[in-house]
PDB file as gemmi writes it, atoms N, CA and C in Angstrom:
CRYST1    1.000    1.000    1.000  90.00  90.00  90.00 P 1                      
ATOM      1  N   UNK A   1       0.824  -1.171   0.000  1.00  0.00           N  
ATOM      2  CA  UNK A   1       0.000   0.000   0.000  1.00  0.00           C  
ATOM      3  C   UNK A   1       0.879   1.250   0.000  1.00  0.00           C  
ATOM      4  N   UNK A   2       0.708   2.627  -0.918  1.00  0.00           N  
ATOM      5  CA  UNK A   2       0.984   3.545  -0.711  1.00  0.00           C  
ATOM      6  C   UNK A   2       1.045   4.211   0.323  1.00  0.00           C  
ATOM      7  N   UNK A   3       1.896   4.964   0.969  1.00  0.00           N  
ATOM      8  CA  UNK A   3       1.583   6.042   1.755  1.00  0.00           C  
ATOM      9  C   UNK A   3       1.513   7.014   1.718  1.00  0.00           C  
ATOM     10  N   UNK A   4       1.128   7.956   2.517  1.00  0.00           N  
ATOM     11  CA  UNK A   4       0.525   9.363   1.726  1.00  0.00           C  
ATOM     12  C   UNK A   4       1.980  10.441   1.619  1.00  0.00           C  
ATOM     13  N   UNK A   5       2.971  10.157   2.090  1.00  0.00           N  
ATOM     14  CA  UNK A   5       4.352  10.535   1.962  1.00  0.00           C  
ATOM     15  C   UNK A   5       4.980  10.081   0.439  1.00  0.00           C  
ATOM     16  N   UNK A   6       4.910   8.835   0.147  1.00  0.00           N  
ATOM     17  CA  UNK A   6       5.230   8.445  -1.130  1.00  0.00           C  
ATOM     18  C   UNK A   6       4.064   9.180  -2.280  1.00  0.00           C  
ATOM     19  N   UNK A   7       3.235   9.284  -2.037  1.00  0.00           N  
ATOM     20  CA  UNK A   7       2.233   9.961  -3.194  1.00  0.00           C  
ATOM     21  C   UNK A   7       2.581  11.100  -3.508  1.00  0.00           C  
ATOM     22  N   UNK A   8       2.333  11.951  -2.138  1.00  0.00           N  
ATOM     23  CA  UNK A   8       3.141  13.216  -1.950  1.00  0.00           C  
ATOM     24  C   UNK A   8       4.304  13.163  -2.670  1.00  0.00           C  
ATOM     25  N   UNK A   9       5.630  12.671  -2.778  1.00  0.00           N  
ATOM     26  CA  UNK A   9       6.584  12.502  -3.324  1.00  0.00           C  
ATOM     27  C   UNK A   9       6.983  12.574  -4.582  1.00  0.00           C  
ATOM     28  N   UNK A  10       5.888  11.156  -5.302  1.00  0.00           N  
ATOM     29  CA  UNK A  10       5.098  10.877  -6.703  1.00  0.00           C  
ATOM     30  C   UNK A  10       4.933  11.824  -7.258  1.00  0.00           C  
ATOM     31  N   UNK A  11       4.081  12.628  -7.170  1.00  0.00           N  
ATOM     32  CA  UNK A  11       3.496  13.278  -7.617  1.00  0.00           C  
ATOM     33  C   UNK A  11       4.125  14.849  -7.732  1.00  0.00           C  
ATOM     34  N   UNK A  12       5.280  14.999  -6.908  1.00  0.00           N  
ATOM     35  CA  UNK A  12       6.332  16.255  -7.002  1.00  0.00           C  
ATOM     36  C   UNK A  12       7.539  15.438  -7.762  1.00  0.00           C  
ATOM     37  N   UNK A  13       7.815  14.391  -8.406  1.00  0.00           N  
ATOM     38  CA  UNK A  13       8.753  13.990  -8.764  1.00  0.00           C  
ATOM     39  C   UNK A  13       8.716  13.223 -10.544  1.00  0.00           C  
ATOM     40  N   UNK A  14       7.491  13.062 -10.358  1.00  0.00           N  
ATOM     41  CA  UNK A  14       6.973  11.876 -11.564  1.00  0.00           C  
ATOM     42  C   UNK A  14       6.166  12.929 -12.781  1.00  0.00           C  
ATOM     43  N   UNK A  15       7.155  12.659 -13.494  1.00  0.00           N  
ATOM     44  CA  UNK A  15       7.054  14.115 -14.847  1.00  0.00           C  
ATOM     45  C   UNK A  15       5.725  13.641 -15.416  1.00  0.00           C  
ATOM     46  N   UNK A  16       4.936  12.284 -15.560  1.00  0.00           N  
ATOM     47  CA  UNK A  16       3.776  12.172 -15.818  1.00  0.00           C  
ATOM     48  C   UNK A  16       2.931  12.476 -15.134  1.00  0.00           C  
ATOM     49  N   UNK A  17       2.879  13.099 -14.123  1.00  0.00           N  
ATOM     50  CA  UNK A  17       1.606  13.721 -12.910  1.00  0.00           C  
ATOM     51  C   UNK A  17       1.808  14.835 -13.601  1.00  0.00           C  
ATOM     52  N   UNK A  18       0.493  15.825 -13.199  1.00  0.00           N  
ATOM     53  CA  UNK A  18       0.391  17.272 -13.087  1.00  0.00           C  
ATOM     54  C   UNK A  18       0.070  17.522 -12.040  1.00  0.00           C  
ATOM     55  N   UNK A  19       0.907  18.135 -11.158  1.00  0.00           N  
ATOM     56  CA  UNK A  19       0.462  18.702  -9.823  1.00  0.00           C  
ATOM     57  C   UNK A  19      -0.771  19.345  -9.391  1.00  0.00           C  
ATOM     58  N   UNK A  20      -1.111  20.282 -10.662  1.00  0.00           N  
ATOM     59  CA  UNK A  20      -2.393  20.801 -10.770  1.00  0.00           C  
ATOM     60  C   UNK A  20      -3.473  20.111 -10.637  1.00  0.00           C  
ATOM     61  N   UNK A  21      -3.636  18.955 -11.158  1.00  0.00           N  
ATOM     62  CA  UNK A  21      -4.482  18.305 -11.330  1.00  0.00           C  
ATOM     63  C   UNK A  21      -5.164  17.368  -9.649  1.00  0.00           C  
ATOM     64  N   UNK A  22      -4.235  17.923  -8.555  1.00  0.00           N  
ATOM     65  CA  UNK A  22      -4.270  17.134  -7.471  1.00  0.00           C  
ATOM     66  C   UNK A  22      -5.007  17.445  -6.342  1.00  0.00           C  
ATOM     67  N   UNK A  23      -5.613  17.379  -5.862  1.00  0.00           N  
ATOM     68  CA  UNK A  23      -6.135  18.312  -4.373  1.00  0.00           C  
ATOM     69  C   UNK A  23      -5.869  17.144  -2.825  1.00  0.00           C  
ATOM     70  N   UNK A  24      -5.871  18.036  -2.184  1.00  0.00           N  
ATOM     71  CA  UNK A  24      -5.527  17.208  -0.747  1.00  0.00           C  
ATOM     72  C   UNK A  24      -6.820  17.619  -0.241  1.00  0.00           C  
ATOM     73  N   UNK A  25      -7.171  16.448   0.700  1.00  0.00           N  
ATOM     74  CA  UNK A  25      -8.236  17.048   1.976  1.00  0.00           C  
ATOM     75  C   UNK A  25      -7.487  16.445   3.119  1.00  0.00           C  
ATOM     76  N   UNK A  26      -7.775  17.728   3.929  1.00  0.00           N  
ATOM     77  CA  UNK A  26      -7.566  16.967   5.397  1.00  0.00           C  
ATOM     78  C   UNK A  26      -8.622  17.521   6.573  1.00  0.00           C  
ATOM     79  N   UNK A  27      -8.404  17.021   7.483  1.00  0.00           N  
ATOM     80  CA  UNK A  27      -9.321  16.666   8.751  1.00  0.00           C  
ATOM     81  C   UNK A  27      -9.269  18.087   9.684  1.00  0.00           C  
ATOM     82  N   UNK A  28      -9.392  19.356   9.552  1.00  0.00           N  
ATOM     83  CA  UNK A  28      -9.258  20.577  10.462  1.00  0.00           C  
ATOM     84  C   UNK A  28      -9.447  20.275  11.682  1.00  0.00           C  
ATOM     85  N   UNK A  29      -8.924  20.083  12.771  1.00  0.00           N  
ATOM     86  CA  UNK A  29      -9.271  19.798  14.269  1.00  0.00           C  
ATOM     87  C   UNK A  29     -10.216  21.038  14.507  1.00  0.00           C  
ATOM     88  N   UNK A  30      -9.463  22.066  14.005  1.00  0.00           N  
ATOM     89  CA  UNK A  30     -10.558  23.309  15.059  1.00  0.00           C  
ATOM     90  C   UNK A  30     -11.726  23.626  14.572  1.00  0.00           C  
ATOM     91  N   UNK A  31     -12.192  23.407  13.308  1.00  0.00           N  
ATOM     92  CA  UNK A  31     -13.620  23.368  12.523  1.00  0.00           C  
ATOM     93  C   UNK A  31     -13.904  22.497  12.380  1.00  0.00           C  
ATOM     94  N   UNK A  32     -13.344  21.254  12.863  1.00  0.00           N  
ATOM     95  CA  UNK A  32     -14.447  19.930  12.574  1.00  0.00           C  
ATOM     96  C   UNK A  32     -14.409  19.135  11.467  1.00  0.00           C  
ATOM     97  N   UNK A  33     -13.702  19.910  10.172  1.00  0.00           N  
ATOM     98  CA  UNK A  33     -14.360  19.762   9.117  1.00  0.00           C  
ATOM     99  C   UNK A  33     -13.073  18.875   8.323  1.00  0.00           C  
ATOM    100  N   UNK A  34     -13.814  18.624   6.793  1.00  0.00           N  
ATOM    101  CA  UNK A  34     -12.512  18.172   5.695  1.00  0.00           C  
ATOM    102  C   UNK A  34     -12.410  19.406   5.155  1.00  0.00           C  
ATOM    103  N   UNK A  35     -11.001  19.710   5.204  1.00  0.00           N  
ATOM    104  CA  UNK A  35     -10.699  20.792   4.544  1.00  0.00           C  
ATOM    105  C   UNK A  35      -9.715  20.780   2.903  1.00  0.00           C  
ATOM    106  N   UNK A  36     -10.014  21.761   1.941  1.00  0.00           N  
ATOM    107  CA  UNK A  36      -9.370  21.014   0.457  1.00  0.00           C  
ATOM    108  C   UNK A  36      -8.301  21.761   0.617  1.00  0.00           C  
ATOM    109  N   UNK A  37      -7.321  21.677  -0.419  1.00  0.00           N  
ATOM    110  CA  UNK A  37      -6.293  22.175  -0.909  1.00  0.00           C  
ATOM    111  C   UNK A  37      -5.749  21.616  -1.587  1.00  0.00           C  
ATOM    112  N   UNK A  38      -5.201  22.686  -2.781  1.00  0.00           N  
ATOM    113  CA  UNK A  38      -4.879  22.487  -4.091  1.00  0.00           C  
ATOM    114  C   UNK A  38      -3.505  21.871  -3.624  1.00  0.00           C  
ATOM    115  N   UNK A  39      -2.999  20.697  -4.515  1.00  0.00           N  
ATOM    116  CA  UNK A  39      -1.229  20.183  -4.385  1.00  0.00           C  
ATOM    117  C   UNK A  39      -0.187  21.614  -4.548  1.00  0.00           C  
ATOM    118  N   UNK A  40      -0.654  22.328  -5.927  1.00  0.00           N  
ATOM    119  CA  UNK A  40       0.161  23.351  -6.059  1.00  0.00           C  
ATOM    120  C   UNK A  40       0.014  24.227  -4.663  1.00  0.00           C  
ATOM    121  N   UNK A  41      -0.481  24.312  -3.996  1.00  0.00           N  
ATOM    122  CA  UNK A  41      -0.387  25.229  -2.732  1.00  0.00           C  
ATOM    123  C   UNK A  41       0.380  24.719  -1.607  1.00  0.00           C  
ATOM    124  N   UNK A  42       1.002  23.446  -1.566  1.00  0.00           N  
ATOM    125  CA  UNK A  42       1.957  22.929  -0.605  1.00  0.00           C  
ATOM    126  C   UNK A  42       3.282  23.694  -0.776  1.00  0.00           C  
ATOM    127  N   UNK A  43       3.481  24.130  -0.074  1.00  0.00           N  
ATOM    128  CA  UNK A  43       4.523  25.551  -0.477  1.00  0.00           C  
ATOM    129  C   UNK A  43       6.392  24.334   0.263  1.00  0.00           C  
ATOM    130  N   UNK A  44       5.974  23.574   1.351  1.00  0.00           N  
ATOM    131  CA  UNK A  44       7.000  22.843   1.948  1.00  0.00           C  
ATOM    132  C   UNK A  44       6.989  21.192   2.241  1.00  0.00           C  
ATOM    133  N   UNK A  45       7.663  20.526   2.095  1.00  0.00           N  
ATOM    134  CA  UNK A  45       7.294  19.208   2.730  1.00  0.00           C  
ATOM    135  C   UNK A  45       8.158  18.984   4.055  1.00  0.00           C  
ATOM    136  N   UNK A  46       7.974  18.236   4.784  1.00  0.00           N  
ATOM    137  CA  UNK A  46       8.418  18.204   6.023  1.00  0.00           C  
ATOM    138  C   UNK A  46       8.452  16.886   6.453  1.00  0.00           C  
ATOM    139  N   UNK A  47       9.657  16.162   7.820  1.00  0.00           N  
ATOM    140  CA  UNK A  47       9.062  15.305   8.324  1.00  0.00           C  
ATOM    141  C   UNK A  47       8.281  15.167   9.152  1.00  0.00           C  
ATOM    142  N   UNK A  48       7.026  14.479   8.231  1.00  0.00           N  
ATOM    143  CA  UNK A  48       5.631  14.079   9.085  1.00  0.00           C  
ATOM    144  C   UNK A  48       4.448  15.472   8.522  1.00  0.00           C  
ATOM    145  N   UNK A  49       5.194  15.946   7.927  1.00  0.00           N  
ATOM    146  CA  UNK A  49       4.148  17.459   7.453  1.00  0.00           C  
ATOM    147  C   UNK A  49       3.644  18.013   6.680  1.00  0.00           C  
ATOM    148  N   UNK A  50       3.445  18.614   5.771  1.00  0.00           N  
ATOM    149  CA  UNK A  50       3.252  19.493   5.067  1.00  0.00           C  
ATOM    150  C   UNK A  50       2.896  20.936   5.444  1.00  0.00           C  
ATOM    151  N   UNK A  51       3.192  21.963   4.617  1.00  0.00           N  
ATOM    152  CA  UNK A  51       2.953  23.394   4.749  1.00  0.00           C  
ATOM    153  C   UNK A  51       1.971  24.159   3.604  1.00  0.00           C  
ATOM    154  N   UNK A  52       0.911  24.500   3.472  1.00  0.00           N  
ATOM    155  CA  UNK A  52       0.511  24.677   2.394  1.00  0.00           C  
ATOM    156  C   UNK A  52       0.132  26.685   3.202  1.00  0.00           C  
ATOM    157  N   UNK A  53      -0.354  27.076   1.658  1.00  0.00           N  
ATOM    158  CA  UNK A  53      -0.572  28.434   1.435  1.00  0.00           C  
ATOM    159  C   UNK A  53      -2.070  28.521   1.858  1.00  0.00           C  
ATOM    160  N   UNK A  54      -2.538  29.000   2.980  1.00  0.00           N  
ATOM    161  CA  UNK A  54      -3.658  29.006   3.822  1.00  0.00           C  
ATOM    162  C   UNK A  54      -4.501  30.355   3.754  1.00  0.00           C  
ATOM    163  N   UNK A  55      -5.129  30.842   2.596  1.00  0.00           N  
ATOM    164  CA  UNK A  55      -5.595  32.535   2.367  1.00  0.00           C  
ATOM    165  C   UNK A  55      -4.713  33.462   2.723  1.00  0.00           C  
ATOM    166  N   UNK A  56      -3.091  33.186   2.249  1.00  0.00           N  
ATOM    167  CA  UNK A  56      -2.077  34.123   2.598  1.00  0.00           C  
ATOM    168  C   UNK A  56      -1.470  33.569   3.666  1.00  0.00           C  
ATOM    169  N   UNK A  57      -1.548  33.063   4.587  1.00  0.00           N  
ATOM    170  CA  UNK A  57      -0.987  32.312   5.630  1.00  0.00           C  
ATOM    171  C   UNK A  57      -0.107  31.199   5.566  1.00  0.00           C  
ATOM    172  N   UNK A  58       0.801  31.237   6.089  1.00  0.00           N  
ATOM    173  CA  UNK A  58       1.677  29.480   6.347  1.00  0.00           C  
ATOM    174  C   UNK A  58       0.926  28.909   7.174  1.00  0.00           C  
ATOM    175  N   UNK A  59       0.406  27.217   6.795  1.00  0.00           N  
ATOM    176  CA  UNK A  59      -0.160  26.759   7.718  1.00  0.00           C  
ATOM    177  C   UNK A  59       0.611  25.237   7.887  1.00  0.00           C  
ATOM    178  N   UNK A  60       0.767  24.135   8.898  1.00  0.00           N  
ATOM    179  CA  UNK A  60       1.615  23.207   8.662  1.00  0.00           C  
ATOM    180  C   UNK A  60       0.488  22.441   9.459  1.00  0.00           C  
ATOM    181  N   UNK A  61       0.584  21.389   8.019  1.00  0.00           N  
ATOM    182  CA  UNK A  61      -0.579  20.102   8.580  1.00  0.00           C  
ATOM    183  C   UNK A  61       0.336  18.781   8.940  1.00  0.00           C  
ATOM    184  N   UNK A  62       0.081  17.871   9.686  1.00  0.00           N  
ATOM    185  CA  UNK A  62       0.711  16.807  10.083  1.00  0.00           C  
ATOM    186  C   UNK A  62       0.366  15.746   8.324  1.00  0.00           C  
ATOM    187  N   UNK A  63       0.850  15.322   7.855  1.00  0.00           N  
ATOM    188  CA  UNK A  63       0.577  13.808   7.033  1.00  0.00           C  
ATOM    189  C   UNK A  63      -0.619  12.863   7.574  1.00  0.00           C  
ATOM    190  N   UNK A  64      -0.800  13.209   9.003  1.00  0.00           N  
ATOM    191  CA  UNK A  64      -1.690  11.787   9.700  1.00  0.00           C  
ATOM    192  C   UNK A  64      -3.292  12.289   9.830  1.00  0.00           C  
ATOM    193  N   UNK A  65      -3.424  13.875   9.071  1.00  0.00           N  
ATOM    194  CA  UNK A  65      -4.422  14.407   8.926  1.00  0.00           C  
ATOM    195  C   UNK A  65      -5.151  14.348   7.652  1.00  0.00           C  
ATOM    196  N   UNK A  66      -4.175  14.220   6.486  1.00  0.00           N  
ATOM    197  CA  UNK A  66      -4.711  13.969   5.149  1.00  0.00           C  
ATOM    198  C   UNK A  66      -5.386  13.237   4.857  1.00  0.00           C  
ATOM    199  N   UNK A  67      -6.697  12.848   4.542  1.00  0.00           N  
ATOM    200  CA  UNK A  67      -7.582  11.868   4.908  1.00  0.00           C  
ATOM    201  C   UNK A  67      -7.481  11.837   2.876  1.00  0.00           C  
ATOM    202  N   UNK A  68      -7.764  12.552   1.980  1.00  0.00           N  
ATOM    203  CA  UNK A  68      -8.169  11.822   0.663  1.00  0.00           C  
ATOM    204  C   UNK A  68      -6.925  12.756  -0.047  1.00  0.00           C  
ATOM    205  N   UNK A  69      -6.679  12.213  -1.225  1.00  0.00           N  
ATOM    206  CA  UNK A  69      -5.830  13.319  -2.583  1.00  0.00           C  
ATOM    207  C   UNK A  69      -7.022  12.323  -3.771  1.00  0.00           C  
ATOM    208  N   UNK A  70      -7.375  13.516  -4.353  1.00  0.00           N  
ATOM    209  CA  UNK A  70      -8.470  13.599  -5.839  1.00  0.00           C  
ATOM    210  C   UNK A  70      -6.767  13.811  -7.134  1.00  0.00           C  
ATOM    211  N   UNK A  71      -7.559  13.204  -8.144  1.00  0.00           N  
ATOM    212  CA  UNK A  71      -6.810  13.618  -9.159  1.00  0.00           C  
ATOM    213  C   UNK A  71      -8.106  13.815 -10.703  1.00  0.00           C  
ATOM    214  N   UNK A  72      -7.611  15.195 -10.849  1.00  0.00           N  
ATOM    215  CA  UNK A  72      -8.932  16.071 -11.909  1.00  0.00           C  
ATOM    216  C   UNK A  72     -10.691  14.990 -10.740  1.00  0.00           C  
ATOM    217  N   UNK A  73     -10.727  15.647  -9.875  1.00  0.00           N  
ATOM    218  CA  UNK A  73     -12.190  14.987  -9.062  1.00  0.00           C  
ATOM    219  C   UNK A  73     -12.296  13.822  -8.978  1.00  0.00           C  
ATOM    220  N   UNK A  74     -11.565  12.548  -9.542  1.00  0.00           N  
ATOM    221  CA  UNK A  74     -11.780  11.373  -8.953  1.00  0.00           C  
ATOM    222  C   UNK A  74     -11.111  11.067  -7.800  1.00  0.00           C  
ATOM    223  N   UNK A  75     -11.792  10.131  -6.567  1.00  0.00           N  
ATOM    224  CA  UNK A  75     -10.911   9.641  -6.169  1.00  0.00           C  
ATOM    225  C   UNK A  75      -9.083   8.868  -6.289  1.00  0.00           C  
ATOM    226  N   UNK A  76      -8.049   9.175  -5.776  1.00  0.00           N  
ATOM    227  CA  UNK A  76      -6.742   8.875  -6.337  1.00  0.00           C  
ATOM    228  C   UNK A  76      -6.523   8.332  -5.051  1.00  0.00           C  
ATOM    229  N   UNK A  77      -6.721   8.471  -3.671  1.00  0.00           N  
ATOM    230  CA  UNK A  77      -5.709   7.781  -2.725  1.00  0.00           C  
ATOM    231  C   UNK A  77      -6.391   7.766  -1.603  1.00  0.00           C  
ATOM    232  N   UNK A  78      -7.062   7.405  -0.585  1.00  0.00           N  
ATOM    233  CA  UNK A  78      -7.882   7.548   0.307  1.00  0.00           C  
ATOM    234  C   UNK A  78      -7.165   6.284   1.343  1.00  0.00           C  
ATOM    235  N   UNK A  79      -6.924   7.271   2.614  1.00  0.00           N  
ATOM    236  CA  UNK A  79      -6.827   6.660   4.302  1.00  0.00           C  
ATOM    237  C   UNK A  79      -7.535   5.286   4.241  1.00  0.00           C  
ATOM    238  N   UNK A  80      -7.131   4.399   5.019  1.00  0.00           N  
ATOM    239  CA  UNK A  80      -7.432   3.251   5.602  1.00  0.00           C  
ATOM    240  C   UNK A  80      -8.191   3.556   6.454  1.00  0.00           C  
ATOM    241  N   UNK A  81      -9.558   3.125   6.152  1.00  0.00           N  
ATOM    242  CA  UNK A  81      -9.781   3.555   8.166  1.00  0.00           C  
ATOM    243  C   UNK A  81      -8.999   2.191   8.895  1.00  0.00           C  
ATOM    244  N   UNK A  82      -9.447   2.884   9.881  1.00  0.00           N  
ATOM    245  CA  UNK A  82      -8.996   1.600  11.219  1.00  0.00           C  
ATOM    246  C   UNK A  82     -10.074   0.890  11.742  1.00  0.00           C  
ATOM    247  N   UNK A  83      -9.629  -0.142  11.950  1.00  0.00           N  
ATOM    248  CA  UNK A  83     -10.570  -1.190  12.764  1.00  0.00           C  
ATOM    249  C   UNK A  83     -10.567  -1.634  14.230  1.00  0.00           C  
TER     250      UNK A  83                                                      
END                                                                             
């Protein structure tokens, strides 16, 4: 199985992806919510992190929050839940 570090990776490395074409969601603790973001807006990668461009803001999400990545609106990579 992929991990969402190797996709991440993939997809900044692998001249057949378009980055554009990618969106992340992750899990906002303080709104509750799934939140999107475009791949091109990951401004840093980190260990265990990411940094993306937040309405002008640096914001740094953990990896263990990314719950889906879409590619052009289909599903492309979706969390395991747990059992």
């Amino acid at each position: 199985m992929t991990t969402i570090k190797q996709l991440l990776d993939r997809i900044k490395w692998d001249k057949s992806f378009k980055p554009e074409d990618f969106r992340i969601y992750y899990w906002e603790n303080k709104t509750k919510k799934l939140m999107e973001v475009r791949y091109v807006d990951v401004k840093e990668f980190g260990d265990g992190t990411i940094t993306i461009d937040k309405n002008g803001a640096l914001a740094e999400i953990p990896l263990h929050l990314i719950r889906r990545v879409t590619k052009s609106g289909f599903a492309f990579w979706t969390r395991p839940e747990k059992e």
